[in-house]
C-alpha positions as CSV (number, residue, x, y, z in Angstrom):
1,X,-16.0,15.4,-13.0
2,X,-12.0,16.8,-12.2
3,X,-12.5,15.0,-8.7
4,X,-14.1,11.7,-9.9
5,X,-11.6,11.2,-12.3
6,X,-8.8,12.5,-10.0
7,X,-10.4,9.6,-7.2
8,X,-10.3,7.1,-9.4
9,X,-6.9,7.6,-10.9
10,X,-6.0,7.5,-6.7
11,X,-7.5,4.3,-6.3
12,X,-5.7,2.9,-9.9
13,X,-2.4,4.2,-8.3
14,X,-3.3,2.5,-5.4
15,X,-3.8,-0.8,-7.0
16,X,-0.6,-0.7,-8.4
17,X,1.7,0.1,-5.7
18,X,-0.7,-2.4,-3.6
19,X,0.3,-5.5,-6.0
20,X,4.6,-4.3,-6.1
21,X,4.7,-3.7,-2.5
22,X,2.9,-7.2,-2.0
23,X,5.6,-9.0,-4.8
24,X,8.6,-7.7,-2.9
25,X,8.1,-7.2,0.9
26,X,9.0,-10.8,1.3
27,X,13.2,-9.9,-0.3
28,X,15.8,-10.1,2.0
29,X,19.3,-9.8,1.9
30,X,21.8,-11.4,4.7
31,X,18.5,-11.3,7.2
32,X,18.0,-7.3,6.1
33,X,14.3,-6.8,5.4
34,X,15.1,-4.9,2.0
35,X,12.0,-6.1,0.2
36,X,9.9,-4.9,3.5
37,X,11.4,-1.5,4.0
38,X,11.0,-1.0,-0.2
39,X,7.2,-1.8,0.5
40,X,6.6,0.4,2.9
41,X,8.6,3.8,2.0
42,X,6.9,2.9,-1.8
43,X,3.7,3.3,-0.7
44,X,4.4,6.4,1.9
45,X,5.8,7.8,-0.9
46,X,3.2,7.0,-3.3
47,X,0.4,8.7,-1.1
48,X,2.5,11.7,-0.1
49,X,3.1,12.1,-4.0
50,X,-0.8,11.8,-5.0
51,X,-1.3,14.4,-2.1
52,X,1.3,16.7,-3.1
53,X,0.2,16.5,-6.9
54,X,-3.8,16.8,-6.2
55,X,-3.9,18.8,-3.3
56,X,-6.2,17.4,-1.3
57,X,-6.8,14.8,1.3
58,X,-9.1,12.7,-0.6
59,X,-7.5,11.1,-3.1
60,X,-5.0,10.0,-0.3
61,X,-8.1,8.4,0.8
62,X,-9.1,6.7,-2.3
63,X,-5.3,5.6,-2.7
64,X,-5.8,3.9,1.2
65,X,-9.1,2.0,-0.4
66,X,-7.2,0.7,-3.2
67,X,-4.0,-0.2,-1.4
68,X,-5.9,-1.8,1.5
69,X,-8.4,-3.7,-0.4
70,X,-5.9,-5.7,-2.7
71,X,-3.6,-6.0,0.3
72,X,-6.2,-7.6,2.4
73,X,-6.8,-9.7,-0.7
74,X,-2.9,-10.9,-0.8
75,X,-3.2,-11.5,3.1
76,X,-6.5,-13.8,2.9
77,X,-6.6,-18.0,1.4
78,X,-7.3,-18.3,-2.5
79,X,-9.1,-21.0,-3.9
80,X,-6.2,-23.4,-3.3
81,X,-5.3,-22.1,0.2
82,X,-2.2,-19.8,-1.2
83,X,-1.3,-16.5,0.4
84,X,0.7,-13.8,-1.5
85,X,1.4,-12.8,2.6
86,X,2.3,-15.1,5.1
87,X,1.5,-15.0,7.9
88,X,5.4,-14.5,9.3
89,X,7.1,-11.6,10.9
90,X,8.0,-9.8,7.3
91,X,3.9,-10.5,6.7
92,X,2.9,-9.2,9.9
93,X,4.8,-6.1,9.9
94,X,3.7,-5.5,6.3
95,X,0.2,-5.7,7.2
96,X,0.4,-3.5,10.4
97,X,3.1,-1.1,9.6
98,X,1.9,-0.6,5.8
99,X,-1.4,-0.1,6.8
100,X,-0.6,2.8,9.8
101,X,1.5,4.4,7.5
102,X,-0.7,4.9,4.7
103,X,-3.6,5.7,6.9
104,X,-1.4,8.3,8.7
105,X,-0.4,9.9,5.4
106,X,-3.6,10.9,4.9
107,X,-3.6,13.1,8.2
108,X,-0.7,14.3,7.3
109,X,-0.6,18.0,6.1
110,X,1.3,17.5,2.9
């Protein structure tokens, strides 16, 4: 029961970080990808912290479910062909160097 609920506070955390990181990557200042750098470090940070807290590689797992489901989400058309990620370079980058990150934070050993 300690791991089911432990998962599924992982993929709740996940969520979360998944819809701020998706709000702000898109904040620049003077050209500086602020907003972008926030997103990603947030959510490194976010799955290193889960890891450190739980102590095991699974709930960094569940965290990488929640976080890539909703950002998918944010990346694909809604019912009136909006994206919450644009397909730009701040978008792209988002996409592939938020999703290599969290996935590599899983492997990592702390």
């Amino acid at each position: 029961m300690k791991r089911v609920l432990e998962s599924g506070f992982a993929l709740g955390v996940g969520i979360c970080i998944a819809v701020l990181a998706t709000a702000v990557h898109n904040y620049t200042i003077a050209r500086l990808p602020i907003g972008l750098v926030v997103a990603i470090v947030g959510s490194a940070a976010a799955s290193r912290f889960l890891g450190i807290r739980f102590g095991r590689r699974g709930v960094r797992f569940w965290f990488f479910l929640g976080w890539t489901a909703l950002v998918l989400r944010g990346a694909s058309f809604g019912n009136s062909d909006e994206l919450l990620i644009m397909a730009n370079g701040t978008g792209n980058a988002f996409l592939g160097l938020g999703f290599i990150v969290v996935l590599l934070s899983i492997w990592s050993r702390i």
